[in-house]
C-alpha positions in Angstrom: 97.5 104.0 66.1 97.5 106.8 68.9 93.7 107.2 68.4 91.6 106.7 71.1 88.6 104.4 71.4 86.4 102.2 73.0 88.0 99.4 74.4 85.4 96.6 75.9 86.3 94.0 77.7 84.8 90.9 78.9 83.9 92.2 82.6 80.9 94.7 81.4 83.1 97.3 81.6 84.0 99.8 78.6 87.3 102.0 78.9 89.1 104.7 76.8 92.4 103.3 75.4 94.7 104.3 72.9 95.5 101.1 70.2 98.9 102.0 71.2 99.8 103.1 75.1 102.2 104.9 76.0 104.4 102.0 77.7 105.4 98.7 77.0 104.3 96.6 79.5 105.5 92.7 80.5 103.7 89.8 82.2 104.9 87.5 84.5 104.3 84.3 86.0 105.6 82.9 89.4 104.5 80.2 92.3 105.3 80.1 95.4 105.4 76.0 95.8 107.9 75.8 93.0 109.5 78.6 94.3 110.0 76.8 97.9 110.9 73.6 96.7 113.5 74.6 94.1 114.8 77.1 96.7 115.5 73.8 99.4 117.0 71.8 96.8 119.3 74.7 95.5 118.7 74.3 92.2 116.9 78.1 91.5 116.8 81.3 93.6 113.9 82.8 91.4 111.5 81.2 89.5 109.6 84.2 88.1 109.1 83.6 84.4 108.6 86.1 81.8 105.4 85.1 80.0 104.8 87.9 77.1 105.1 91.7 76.5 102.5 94.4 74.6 102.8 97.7 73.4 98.9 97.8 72.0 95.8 96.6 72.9 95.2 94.1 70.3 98.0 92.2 71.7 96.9 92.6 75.1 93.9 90.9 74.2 95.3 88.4 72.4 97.7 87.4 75.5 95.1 88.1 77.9 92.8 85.1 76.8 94.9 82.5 76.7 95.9 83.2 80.2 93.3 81.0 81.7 92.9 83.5 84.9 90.1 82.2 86.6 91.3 78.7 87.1 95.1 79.6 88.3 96.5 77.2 91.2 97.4 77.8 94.7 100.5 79.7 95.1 100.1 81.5 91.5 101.3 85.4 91.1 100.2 86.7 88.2 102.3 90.1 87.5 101.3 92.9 85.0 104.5 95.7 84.6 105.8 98.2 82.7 108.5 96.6 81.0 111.3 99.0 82.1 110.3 97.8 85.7 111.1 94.5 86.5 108.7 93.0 90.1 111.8 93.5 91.9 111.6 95.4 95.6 115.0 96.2 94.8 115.3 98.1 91.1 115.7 101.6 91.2 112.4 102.7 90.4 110.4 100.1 93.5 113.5 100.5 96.0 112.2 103.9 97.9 108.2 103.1 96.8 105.7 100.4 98.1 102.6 99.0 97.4 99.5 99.0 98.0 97.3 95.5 98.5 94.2 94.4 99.6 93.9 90.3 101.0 91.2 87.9 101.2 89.8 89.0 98.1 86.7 86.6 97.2 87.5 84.6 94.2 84.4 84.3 92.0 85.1 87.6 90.4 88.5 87.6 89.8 88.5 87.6 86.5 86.3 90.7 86.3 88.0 92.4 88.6 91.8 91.4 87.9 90.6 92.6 84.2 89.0 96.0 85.4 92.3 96.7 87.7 94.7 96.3 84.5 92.5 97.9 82.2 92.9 100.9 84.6 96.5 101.0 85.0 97.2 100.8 81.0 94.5 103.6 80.2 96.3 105.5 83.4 93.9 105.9 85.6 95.3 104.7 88.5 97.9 107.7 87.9 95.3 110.3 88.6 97.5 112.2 91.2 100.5 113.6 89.9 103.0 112.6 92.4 103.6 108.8 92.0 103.8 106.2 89.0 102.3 102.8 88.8 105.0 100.5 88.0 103.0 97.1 88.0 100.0 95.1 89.6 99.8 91.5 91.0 97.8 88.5 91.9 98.4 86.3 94.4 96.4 83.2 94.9 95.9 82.1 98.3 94.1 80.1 100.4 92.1 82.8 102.0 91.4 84.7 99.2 93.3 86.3 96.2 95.7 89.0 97.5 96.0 92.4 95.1 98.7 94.6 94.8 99.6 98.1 93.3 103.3 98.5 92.9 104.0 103.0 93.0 107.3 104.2 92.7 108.9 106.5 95.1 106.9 109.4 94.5 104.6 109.0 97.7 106.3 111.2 100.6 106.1 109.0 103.6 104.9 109.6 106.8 107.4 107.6 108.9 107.4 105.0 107.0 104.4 103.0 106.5 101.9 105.4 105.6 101.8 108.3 102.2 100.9 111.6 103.3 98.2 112.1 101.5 94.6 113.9 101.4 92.5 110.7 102.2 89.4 112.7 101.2 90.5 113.3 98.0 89.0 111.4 95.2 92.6 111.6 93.6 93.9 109.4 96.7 95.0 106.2 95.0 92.6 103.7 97.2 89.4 106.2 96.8 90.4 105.5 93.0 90.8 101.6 93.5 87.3 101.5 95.8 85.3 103.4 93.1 86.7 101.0 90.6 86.7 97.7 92.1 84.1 98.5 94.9 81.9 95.9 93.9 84.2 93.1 93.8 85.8 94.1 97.1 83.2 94.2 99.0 84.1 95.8 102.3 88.2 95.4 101.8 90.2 98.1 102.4 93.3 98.6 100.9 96.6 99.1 103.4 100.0 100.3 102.4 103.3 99.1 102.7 106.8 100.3 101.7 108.9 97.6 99.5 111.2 97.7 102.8 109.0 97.1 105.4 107.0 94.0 103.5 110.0 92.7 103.1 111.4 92.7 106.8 108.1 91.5 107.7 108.2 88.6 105.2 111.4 87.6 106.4 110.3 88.0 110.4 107.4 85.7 109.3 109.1 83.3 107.7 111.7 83.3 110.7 109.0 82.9 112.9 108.0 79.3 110.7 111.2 78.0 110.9 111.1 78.7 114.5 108.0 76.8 115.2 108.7 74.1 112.8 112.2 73.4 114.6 110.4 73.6 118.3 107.4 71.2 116.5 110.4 68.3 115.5 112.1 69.0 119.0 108.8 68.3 120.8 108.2 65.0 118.6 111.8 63.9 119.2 111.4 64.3 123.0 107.8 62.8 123.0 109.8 59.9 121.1 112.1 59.5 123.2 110.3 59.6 126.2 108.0 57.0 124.7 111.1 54.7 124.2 112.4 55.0 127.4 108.7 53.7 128.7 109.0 50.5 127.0 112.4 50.0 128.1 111.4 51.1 131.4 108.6 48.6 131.6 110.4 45.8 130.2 
């Protein structure tokens, strides 16, 4: 079962894998508008789902195509993780790492390249440089594009705290490895990094920042309203 062998896949592209790999590996399912409206009624605080694990590449495959990739919703993650490693910023193994991600991704390809990008982290690829782990990718549908992320573990030694000291010239630098991969789906995306800690205060700030400007939006109708009603009683 540990044999190696050609593994080909749908996109064009041919890759070494082992029947077996070396970790199990779980995928999950979330969206965001479920996730928001069960949030405001109280009802759920998570509504990530657990969708099927693998330990081979038959079942892999066998998952995989039922998944229906290309025509996921609006507000769909897709997550693909080593089953010891929940998609949680705050489990020991993602707490002190990050994540790499790359936004407005065109959708046409996705399937190619979503396909390509797990392929890689299940034959190890993406693990090239010695000094990290992959613990998971994801898929965010948006609006503007699909949004692709690389979850690493702590092993990148950060430079404040946004950025990995690393050699960027090195073709052993995680997003030379991603570019030469997925190059011709990304077009001219770059990939940024961001530590678990920082997305997170930002997502909060942001999401602050909406409430904010929804609350000063319903105070501006209300006084518009108002003023508007004391017209008419004015001119009656």
């Amino acid at each position: 079962d540990g044999e190696a062998g050609v593994t080909e896949a749908p996109t064009e592209m041919s890759i070494s894998l082992p029947t077996r790999l070396r970790h199990r590996y779980t995928i999950w399912y979330d969206n965001v508008r479920n996730r928001v409206q069960l949030q405001q009624s109280g009802e759920a605080d998570s509504t990530l789902m657990e969708v099927a694990s693998f330990s081979t590449m038959p079942e892999f495959w066998h998952i995989w195509e039922h998944l229906n990739i290309e025509s996921l919703e609006e507000g769909s993650i897709l997550l693909v993780f080593r089953s010891d490693v929940p998609p949680d910023h705050n489990h020991a193994a993602n707490k002190s790492g990050g994540r790499w991600f790359v936004r407005g991704v065109a959708t046409d390809p996705r399937l190619k390249l979503w396909t390509k990008l797990v392929l890689a982290m299940l034959s190890e690829m993406l693990t090239a440089s010695s000094d990290h782990e992959v613990c998971g990718v994801g898929l965010s549908v948006k609006p503007s594009g699909d949004r692709i992320e690389i979850w690493v573990d702590g092993g990148y030694h950060h430079q404040g705290e946004e950025q990995p000291t690393h050699d960027r010239e090195s073709e052993q630098y995680l997003p030379n490895i991603l570019t030469r991969l997925l190059g011709d789906e990304l077009g001219h995306r770059r990939f940024h990094f961001w530590t678990h800690a920082g997305f997170e205060r930002h997502r909060k700030s942001h999401r602050g920042s909406v409430r904010r400007a929804k609350r000063h939006s319903k105070l501006c109708e209300n006084r518009d309203s108002m003023e508007e009603e004391n017209m008419l009683e004015f001119g009656n």
